[in-house]
Every structure is written in structure tokens, then in C-alpha cells.
N, C-alpha and C positions, 0 to 999 in steps of 0.2 A: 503401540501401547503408550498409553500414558502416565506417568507416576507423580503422585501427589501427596507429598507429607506435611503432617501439620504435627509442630510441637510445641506446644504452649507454655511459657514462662508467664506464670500468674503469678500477681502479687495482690491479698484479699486481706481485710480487718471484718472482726467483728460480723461474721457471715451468722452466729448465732451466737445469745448473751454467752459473754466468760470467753469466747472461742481464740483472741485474740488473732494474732496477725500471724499468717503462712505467705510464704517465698519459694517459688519454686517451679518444676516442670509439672505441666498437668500429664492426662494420658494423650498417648498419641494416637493418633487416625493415618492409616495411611493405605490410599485408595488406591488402585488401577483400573484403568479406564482403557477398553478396546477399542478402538473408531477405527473408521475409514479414514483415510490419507487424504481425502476431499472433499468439501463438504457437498451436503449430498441437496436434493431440489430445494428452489428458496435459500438458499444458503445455509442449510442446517446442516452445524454442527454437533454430534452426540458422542456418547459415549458407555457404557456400560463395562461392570466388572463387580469385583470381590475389595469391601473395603475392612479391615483389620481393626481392631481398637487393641493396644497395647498397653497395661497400666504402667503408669510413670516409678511407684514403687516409693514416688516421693512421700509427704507430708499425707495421712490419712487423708485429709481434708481438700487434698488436691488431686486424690485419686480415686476412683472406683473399686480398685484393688479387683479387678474383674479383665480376664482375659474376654473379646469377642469378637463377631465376624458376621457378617450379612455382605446383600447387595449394593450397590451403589451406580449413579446414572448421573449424566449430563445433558442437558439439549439447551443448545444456543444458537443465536443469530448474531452477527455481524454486519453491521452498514453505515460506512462515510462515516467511522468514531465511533459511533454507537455498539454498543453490547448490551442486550437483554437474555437471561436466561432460568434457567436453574437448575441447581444441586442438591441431590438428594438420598439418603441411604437410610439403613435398618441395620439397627444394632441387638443380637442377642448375646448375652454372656451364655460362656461353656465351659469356663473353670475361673478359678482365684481363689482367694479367700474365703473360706465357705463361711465366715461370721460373718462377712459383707451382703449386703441384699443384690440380688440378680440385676441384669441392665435387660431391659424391652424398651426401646426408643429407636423412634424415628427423627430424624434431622432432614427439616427443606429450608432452601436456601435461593428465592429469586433474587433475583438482582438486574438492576437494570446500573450502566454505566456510559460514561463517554470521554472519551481519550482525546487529548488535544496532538496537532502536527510535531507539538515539541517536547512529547512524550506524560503530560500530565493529565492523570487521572482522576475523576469524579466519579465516586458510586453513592448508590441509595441500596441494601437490601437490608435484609433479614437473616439471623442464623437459628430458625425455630427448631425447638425441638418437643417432642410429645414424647413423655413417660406413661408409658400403657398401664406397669406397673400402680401408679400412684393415681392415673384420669387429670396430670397438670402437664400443661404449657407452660415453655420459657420463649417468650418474644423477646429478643431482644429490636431493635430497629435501629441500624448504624446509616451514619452517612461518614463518608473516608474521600481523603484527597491524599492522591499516591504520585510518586516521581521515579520514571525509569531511570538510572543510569548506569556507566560502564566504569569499570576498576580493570583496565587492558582491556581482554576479549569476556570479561566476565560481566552481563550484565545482573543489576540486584533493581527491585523496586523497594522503596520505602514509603510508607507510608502511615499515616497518623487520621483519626477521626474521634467520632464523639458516639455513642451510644446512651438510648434513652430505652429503659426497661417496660415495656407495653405490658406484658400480663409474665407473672413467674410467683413460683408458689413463695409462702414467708418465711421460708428458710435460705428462698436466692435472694441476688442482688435486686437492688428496687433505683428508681430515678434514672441518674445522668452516671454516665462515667467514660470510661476513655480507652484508646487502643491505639497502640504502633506496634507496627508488623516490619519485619524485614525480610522480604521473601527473593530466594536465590531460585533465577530460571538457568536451566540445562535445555538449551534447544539444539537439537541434533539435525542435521541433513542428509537423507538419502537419497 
């Protein structure tokens, strides 16, 4: 089993006139992924499970106020640096807020990347997402350059990129904007 959590510290102005500026945690995702211990012909690595959406509870504005839950999947390759893949899941809300509007969206996420011998990384994807509810796309199209390192036996990657908005309706973000992640891996051996 695999566990993947993502919690978003978003910091946004002016998402709609008057709206002013929100600080804060967005909702959280967090996926589990069943795989095989190896990867399986060609080198493919997958995964499959149950991914979660949690409201943050924060700033209206940075939350959905919508408990949800759907499926979630991975399939990737591996070769000499290289990773090509994608990620992808289905969100339906099943309770929150009932003055809030429902969540129906799906989230894909290809990605193609390449890791250097001395632990730095380059990617190019996408974090799209389709509101069934509303018939919009949010493209965004990142490219990220990330650095492994260790604090003891703890490894963390950091990473920082740029984000250019392809298509999202006129109440999201539009243009150029920016991203740094600091993601903590737990790798375990059996």
C-alpha cells in the first residue's frame, strides 16, 4: 500500500472583484494506492485505491466545505532517469455544508520527468481537472525542478516551478504563477 497526502497552503488575491486576499490550508486529498511489490511487464508500475477529499474548514474561499470520496489510479514507467506517467481520480461529495454546491470532478495528472545521478529533478505535467457539475476545465501546465535531500535518515524533496493557466473558467486563476512544495517521503523495507 501506498499513502499519498497532499495539503495545500494556498496563498490567493483577488480570485473575484472585492474578494481580497486568503492565507491558508486548502482541502486535503489523500489517496491509497494498492500495487504490486514489482513492477509488472515493461516495467509498469500501477497502482489503484480509495482517494479521500477532506475540507480544510479553513477560509471559505479555500475550501469546498464538501466531505468526498471516489477512486484513484496510477500507471508509470521507469527508464535510465526517465518517468512518464499518470495520475488520476473521481471526486463525488457525500456530505458538508449543505449551502455549499456539491463536488463532481475528475483530476488527471500526466507527467513526464527526469532525475539526474545527483538527485535533481525536472518535470513538465499537468494538474487538470473537469467539473461535470459546471461543463469547465482547469489546465493548469507546470514545469518544476526539484532537489532530493537528507536531514539524518530523513529524506525531503524541495521543489519550486512555474505554472502557466491554459484554459479555467473566469472566476480561477488566469496567466503565470508559481509553486514550491516540500514533500516528506517515508520509504519502508520488507
Amino acid at each position: 500500500m501506498i499513502s499519498r497526502s497532499i495539503i495545500p497552503f494556498v496563498s490567493q488575491r483577488n480570485v473575484f472583484p472585492g474578494s481580497g486576499t486568503q492565507t491558508g490550508v486548502g482541502d486535503i486529498t489523500q489517496s491509497f494506492f494498492f500495487s504490486p511489490k514489482a513492477p509488472g511487464p515493461g516495467g509498469l508500475i500501477w497502482g489503484v485505491g480509495p482517494a479521500l477529499f477532506i475540507p480544510s474548514d479553513a477560509d471559505p474561499l479555500l475550501s469546498s466545505g464538501k466531505w468526498g470520496a471516489g477512486p484513484t489510479g496510477v500507471a508509470l514507467i521507469q527508464d535510465s532517469g526517465w518517468t512518464i506517467g499518470v495520475l488520476a481520480n473521481q471526486n463525488w461529495s457525500y456530505a458538508g455544508e449543505g449551502n455549499r454546491p456539491d463536488v463532481n470532478q475528475t483530476f488527471i495528472q500526466p507527467f513526464i520527468s527526469y532525475t539526474t545521478k545527483d538527485a535533481w529533478t525536472f518535470t513538465l505535467d499537468t494538474e487538470s481537472t473537469f467539473d461535470w457539475l459546471n461543463d469547465q476545465w482547469s489546465v493548469p501546465i507546470n514545469f518544476e525542478i526539484a532537489k532530493l535531500v537528507k536531514f539524518g535518515t530523513q529524506p525531503v524533496q524541495f521543489q519550486a516551478g512555474v505554472r502557466y493557466w491554459a484554459d479555467n473558467p473566469n472566476t480561477g486563476a488566469h496567466d503565470f504563477g508559481a509553486r514550491f512544495n516540500v514533500i516528506f517521503l517515508f520509504p519502508t523495507q520488507k
